[in-house]
DSSP file (Angstrom, degrees, kcal/mol; ACC not computed):
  #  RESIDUE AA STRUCTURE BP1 BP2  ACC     N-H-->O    O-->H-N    N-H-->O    O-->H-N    TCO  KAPPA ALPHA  PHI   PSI    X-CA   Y-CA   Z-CA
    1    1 A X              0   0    0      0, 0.0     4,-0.0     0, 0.0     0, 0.0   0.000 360.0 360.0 360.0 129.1   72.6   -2.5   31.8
    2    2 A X    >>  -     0   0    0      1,-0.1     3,-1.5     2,-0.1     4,-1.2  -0.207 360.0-114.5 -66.5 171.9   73.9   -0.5   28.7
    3    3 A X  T 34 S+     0   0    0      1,-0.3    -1,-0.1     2,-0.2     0, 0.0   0.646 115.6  53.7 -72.1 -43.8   73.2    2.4   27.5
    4    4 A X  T 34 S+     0   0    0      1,-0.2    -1,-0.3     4,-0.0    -2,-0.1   0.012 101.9  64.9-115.4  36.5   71.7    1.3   24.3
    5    5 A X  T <4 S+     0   0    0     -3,-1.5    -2,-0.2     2,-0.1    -1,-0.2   0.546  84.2  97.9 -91.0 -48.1   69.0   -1.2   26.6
    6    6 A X  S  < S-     0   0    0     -4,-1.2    -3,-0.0     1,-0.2     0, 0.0  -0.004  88.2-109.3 -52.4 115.6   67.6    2.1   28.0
    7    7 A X        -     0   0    0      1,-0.1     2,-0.5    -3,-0.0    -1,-0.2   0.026  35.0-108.9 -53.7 152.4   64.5    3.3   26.4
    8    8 A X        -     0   0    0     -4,-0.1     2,-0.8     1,-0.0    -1,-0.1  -0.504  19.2-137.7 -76.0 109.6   64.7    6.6   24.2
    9    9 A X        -     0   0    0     -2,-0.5     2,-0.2     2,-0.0    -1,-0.0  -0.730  14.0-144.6 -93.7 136.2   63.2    9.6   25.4
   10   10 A X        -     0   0    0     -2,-0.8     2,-0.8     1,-0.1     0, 0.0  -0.438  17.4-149.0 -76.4 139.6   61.5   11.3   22.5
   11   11 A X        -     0   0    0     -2,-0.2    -1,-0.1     1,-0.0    47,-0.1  -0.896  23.4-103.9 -99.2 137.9   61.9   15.1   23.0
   12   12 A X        -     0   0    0     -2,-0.8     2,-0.3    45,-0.2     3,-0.1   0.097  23.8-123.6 -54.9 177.0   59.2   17.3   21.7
   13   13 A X     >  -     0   0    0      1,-0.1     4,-1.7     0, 0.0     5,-0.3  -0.536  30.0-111.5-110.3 150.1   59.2   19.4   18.7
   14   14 A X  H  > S+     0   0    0     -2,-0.3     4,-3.8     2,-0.2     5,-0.5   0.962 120.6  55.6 -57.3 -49.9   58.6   22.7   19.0
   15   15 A X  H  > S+     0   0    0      1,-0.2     4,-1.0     2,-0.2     3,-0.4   0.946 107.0  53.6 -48.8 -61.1   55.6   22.8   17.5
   16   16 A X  H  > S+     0   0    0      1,-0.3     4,-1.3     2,-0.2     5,-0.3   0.746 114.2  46.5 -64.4 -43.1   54.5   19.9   20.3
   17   17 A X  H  X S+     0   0    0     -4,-1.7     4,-0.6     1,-0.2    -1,-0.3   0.658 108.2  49.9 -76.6 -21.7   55.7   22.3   23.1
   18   18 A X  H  X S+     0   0    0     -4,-3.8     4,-1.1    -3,-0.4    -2,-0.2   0.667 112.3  49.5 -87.5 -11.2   54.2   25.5   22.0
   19   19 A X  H >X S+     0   0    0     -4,-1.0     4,-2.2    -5,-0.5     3,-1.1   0.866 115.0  41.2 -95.3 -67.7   50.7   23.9   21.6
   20   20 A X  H 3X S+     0   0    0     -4,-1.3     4,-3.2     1,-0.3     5,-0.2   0.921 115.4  52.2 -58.0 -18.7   50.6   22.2   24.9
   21   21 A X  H 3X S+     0   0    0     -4,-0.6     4,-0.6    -5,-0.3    -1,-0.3   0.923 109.4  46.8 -54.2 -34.8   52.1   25.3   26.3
   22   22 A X  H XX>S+     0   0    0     -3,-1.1     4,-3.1    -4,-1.1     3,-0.7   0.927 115.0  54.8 -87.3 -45.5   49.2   27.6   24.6
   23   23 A X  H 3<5S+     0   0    0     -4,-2.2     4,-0.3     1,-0.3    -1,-0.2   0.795 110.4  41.4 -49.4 -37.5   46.7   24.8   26.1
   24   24 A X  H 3<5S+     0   0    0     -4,-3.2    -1,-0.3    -5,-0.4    -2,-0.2   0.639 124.1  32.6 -88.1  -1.5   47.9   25.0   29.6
   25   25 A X  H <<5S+     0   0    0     -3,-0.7    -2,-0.2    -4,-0.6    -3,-0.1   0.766 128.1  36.3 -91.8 -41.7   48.2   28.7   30.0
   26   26 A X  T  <5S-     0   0    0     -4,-3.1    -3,-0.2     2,-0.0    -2,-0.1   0.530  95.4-133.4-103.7  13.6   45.7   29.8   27.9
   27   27 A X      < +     0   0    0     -5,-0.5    -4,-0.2    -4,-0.3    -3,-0.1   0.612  52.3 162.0  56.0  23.9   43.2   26.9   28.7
   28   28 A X        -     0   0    0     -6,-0.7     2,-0.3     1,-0.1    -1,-0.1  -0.061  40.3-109.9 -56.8 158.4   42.5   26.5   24.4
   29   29 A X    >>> -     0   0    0      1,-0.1     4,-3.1     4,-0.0     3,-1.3  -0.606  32.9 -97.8 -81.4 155.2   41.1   23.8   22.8
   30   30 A X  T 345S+     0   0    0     -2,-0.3     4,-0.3     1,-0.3     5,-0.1   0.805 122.6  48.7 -41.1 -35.5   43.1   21.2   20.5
   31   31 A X  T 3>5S+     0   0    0      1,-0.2     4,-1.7     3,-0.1    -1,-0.3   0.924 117.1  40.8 -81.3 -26.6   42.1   22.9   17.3
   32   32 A X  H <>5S+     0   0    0     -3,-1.3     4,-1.1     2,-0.2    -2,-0.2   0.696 116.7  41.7 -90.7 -18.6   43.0   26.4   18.5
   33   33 A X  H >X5S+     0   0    0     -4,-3.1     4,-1.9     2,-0.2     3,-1.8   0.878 115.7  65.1 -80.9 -44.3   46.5   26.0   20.5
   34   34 A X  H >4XS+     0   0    0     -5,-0.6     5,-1.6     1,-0.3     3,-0.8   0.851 101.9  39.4 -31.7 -72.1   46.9   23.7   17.4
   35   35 A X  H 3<5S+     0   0    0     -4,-1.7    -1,-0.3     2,-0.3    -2,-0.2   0.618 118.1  49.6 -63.6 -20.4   46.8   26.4   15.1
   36   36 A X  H <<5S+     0   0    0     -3,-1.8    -1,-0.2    -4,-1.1    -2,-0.2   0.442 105.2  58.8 -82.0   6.4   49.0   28.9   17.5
   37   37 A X  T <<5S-     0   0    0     -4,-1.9    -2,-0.3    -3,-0.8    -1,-0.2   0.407 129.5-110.3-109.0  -1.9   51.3   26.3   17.9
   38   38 A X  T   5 +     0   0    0     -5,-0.5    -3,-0.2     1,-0.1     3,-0.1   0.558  64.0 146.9  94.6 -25.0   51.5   26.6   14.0
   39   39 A X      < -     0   0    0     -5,-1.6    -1,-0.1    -6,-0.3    -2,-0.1  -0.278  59.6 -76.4 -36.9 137.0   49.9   23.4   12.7
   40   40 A X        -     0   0    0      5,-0.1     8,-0.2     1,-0.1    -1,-0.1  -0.282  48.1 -95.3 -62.1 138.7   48.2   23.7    9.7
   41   41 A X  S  > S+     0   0    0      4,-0.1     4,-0.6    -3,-0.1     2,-0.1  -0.058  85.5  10.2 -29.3 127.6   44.5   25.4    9.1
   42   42 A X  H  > S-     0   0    0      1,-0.2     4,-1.8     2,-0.2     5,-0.1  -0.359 114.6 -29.4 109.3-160.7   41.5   22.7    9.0
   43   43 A X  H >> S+     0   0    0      1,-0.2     3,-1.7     2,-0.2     4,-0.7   0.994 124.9  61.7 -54.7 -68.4   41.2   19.3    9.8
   44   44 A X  H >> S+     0   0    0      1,-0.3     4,-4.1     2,-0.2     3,-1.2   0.851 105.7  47.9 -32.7 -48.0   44.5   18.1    9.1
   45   45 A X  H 3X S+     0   0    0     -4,-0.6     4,-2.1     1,-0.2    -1,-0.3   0.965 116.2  40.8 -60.5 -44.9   46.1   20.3   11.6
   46   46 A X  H << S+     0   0    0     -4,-1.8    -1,-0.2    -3,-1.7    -2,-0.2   0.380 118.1  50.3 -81.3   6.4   43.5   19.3   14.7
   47   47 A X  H <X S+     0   0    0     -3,-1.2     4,-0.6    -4,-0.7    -2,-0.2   0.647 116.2  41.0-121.7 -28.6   43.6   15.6   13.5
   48   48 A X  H  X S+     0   0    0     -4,-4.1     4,-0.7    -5,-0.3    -2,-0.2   0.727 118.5  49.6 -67.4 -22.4   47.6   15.8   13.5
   49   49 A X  H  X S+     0   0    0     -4,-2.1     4,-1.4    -5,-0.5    -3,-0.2   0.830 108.9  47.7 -85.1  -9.1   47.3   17.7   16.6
   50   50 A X  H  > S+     0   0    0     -5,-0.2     4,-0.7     2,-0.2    -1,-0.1   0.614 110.4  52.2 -94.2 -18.1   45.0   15.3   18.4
   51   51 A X  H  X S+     0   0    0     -4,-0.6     4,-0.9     2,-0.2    -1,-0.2   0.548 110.4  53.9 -75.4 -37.4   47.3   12.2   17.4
   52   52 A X  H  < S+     0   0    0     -4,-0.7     3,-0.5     2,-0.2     6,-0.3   0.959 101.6  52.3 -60.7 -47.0   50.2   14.4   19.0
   53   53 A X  H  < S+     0   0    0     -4,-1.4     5,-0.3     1,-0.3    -2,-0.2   0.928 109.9  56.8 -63.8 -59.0   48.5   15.1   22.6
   54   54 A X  H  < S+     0   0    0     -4,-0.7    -1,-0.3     4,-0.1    -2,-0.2   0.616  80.6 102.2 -82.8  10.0   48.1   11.2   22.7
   55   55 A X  S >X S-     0   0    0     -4,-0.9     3,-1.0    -3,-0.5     4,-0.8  -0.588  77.2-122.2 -61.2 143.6   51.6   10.4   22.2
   56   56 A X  H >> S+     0   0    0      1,-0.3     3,-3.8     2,-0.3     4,-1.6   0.885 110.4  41.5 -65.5 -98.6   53.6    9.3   25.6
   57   57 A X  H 3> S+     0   0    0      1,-0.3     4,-1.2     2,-0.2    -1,-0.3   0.444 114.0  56.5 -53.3 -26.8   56.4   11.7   26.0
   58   58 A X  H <> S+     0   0    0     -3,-1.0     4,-0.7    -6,-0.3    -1,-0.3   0.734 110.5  45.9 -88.2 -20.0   53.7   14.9   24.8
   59   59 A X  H XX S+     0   0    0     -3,-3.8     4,-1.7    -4,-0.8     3,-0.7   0.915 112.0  59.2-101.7 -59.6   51.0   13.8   28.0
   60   60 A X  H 3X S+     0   0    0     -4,-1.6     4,-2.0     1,-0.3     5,-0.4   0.937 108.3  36.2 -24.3 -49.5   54.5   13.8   30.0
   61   61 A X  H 3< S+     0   0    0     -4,-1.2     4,-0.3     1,-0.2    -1,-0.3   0.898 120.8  54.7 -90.3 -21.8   55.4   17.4   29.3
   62   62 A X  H <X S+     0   0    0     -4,-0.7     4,-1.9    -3,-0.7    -1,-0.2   0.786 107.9  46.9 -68.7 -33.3   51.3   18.2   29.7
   63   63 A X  H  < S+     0   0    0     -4,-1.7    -2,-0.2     1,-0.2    -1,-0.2   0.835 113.0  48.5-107.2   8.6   51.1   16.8   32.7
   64   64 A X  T  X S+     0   0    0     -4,-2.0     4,-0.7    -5,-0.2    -2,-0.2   0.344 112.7  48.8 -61.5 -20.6   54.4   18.7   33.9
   65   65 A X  H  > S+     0   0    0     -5,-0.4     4,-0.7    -4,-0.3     3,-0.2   0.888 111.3  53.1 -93.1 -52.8   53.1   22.1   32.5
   66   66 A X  H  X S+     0   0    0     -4,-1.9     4,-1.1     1,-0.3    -2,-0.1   0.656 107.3  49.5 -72.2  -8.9   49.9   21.4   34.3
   67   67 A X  H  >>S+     0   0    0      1,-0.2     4,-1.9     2,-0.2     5,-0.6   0.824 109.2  47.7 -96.4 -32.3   51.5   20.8   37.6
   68   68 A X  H  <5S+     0   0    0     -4,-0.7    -2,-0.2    -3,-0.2    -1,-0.2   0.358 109.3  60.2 -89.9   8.2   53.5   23.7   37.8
   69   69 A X  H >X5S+     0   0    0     -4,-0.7     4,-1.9     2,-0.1     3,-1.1   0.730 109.7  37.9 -71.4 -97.7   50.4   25.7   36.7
   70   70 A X  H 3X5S+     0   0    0     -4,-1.1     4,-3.3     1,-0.3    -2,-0.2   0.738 113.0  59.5 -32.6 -63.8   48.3   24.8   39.6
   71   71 A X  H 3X5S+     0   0    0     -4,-1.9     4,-0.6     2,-0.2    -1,-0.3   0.959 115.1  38.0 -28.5 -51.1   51.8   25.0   42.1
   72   72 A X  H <4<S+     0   0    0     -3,-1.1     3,-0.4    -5,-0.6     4,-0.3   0.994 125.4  41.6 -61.8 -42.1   52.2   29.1   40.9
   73   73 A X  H >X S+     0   0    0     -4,-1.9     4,-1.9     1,-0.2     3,-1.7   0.904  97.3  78.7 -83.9 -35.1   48.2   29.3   41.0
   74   74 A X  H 3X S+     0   0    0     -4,-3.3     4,-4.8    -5,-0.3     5,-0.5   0.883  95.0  47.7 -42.6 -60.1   47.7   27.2   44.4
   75   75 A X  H 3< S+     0   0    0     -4,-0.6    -1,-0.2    -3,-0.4    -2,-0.1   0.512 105.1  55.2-138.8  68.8   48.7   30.1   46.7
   76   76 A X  H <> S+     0   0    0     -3,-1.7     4,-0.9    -4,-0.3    -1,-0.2   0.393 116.5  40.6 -77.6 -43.8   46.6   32.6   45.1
   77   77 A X  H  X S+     0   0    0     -4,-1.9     4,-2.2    -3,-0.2    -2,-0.2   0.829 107.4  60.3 -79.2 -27.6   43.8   30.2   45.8
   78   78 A X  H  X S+     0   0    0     -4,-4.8     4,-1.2    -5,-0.3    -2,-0.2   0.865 111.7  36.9 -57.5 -51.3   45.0   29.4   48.9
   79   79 A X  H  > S+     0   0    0     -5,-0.5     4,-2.1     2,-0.2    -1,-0.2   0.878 113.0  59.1 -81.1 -20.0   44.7   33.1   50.1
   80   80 A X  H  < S+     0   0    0     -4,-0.9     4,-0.2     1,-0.2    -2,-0.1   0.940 109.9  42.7 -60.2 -52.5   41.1   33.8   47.9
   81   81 A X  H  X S+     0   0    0     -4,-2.2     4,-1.9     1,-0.2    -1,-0.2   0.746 117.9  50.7 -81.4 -13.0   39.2   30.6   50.0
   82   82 A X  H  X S+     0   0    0     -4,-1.2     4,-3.0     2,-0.2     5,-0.4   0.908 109.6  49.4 -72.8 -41.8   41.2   32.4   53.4
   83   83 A X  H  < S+     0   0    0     -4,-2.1     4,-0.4     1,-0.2    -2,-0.2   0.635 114.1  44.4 -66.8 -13.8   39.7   35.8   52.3
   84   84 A X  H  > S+     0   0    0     -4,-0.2     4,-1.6     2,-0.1    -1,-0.2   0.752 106.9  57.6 -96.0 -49.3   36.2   34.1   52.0
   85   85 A X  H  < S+     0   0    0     -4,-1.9    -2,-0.2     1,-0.2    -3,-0.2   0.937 121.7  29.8 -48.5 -51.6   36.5   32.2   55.4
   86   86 A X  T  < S+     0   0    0     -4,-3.0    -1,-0.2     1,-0.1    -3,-0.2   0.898 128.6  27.9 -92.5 -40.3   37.0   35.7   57.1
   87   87 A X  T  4  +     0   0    0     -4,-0.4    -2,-0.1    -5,-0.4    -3,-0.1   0.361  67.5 128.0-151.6  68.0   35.3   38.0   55.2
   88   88 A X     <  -     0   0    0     -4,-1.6    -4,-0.1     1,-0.1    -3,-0.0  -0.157  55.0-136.6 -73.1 160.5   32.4   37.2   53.3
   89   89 A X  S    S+     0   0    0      2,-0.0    -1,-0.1     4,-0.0     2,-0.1   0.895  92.2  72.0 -88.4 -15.3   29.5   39.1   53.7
   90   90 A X     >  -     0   0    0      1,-0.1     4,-0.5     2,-0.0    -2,-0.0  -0.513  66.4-153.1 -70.2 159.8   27.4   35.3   53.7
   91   91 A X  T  4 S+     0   0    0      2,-0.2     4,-0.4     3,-0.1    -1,-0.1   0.256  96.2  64.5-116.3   1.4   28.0   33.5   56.6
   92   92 A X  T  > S+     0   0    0      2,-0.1     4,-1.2     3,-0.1     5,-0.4   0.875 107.5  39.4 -60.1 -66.2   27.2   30.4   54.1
   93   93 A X  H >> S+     0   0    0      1,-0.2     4,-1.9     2,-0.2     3,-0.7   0.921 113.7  53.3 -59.6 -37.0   30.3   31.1   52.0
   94   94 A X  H 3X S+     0   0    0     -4,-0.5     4,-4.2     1,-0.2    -1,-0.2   0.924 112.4  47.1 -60.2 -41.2   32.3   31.9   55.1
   95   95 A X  H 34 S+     0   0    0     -4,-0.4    -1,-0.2    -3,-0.3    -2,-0.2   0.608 112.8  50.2 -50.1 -32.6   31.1   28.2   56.5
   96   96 A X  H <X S+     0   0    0     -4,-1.2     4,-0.5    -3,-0.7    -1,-0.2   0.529 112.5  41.3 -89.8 -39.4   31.9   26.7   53.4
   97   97 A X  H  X S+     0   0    0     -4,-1.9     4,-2.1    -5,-0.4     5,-0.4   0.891 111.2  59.4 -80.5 -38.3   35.3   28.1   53.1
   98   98 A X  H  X S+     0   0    0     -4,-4.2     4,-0.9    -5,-0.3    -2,-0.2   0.875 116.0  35.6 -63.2 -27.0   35.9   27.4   56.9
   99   99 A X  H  > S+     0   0    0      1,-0.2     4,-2.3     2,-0.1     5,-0.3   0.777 108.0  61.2 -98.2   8.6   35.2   23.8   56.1
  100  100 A X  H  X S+     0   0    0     -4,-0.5     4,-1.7    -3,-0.2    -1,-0.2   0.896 113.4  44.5 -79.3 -47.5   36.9   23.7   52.6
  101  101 A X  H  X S+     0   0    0     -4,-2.1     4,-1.6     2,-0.2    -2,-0.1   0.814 110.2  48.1 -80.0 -28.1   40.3   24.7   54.8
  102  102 A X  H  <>S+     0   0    0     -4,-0.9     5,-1.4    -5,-0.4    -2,-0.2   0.972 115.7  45.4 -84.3 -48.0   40.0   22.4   57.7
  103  103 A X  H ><5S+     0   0    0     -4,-2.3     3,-3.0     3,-0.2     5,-0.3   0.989 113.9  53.1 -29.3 -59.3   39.3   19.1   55.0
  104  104 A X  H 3<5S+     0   0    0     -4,-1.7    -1,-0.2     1,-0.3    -2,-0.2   0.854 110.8  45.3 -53.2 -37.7   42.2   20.7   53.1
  105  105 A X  T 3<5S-     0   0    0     -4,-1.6    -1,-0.3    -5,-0.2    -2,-0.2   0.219 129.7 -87.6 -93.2  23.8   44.2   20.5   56.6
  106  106 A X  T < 5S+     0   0    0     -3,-3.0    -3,-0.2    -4,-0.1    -2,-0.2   0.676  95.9 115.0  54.6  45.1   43.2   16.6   57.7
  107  107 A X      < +     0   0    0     -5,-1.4     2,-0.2    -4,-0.1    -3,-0.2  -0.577  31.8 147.8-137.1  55.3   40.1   17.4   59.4
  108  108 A X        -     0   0    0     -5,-0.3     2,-0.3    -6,-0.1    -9,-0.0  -0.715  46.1-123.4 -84.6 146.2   37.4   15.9   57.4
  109  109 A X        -     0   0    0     -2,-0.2     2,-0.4     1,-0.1    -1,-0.1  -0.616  34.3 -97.8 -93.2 164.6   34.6   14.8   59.1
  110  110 A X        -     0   0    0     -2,-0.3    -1,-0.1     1,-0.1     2,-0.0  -0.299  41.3-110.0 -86.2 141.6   33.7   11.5   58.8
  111  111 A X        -     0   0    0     -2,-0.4     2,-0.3     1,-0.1    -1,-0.1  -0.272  18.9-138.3 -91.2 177.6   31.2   10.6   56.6
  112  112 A X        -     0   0    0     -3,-0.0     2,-0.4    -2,-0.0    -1,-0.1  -0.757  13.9-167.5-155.8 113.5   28.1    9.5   57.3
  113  113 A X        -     0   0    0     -2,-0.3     2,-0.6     2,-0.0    -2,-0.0  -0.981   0.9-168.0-125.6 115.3   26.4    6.7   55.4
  114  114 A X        +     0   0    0     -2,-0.4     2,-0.3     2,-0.0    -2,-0.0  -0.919   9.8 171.7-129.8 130.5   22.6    5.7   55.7
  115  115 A X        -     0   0    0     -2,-0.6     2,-0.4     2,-0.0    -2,-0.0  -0.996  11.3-166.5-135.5 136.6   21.0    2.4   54.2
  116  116 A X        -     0   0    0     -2,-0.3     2,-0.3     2,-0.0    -2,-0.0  -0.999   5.5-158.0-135.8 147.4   17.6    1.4   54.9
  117  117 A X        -     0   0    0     -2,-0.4     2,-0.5     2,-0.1     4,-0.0  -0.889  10.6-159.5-136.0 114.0   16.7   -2.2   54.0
  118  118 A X        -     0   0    0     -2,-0.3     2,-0.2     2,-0.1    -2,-0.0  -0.952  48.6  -2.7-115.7 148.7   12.6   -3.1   53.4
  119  119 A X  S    S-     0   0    0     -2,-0.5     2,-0.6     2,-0.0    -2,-0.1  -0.408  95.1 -27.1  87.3-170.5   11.4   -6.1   53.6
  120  120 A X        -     0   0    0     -2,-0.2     2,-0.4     2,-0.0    -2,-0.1  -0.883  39.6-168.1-113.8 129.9   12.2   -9.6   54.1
  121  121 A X        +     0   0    0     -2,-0.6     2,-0.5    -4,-0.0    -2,-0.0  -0.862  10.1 179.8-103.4 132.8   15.6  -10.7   53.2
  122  122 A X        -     0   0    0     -2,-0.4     2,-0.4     2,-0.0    -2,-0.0  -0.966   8.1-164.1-149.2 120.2   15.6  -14.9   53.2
  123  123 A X        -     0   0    0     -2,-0.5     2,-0.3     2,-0.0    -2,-0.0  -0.963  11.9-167.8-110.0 115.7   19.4  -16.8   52.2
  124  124 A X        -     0   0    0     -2,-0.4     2,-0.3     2,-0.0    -2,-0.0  -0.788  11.5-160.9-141.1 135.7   19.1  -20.5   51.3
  125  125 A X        -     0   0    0     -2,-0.3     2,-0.5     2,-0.0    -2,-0.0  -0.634   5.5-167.5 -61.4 112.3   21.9  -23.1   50.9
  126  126 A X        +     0   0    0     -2,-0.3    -2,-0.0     1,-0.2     0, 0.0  -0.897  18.9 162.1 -93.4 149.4   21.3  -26.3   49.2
  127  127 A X              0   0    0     -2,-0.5    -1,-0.2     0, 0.0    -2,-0.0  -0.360 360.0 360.0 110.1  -1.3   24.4  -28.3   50.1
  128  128 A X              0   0    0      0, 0.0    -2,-0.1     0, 0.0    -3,-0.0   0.297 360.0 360.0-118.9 360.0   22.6  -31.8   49.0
């Protein structure tokens, strides 16, 4: 296959990288990273920024920023729910964090499904 079969990757704009940037760091909404990202004031700007997030290549680089958010922040959370498992002063939150870590480590228990059926249930087949 050539080179000029191979689909185009758009790169982003600045503007398109600084907004989803200010949206995953600073957790903003569309109209306000919009307007740090430099879009214009008012509608226009949040209804050109709101046509932007759903372009392909701009939900790419969003949902790359958003993974390498959660990776830095994981284990920071990771030591928070350890620091609750050992020493919360509830011995609810401690319970809850003890089982939050053991799911987290392939030790869910299994769950537990109850159906209760009243009455009379009656199936018939006409075949003639």
């Amino acid at each position: 296959m050539s080179s000029k079969n191979l689909p185009q990757t758009r790169k982003l704009t600045p503007k398109q990288a600084a907004m989803v940037d200010v949206m995953v760091a600073k957790g903003l909404h569309t109209a306000k990273a919009a307007k740090v990202a430099g879009y214009s004031d008012g509608k226009a700007g949040y209804v050109t920024a709101s046509r932007t997030l759903k372009l392909p290549h701009v939900q790419q680089y969003m949902m790359q920023r958003i993974a390498e958010q959660l990776g830095t922040n994981a284990a920071f959370a990771a030591a928070k729910v350890m620091k609750l498992a050992n020493g919360a002063k509830s011995e609810y939150v401690q319970l809850e964090a003890a089982k939050d870590i053991l799911d987290r480590a392939g030790f869910k228990p299994v769950e537990r499904h109850q159906m209760q059926v009243a009455g009379d249930i009656r199936v018939q087949i006409d075949l003639g």
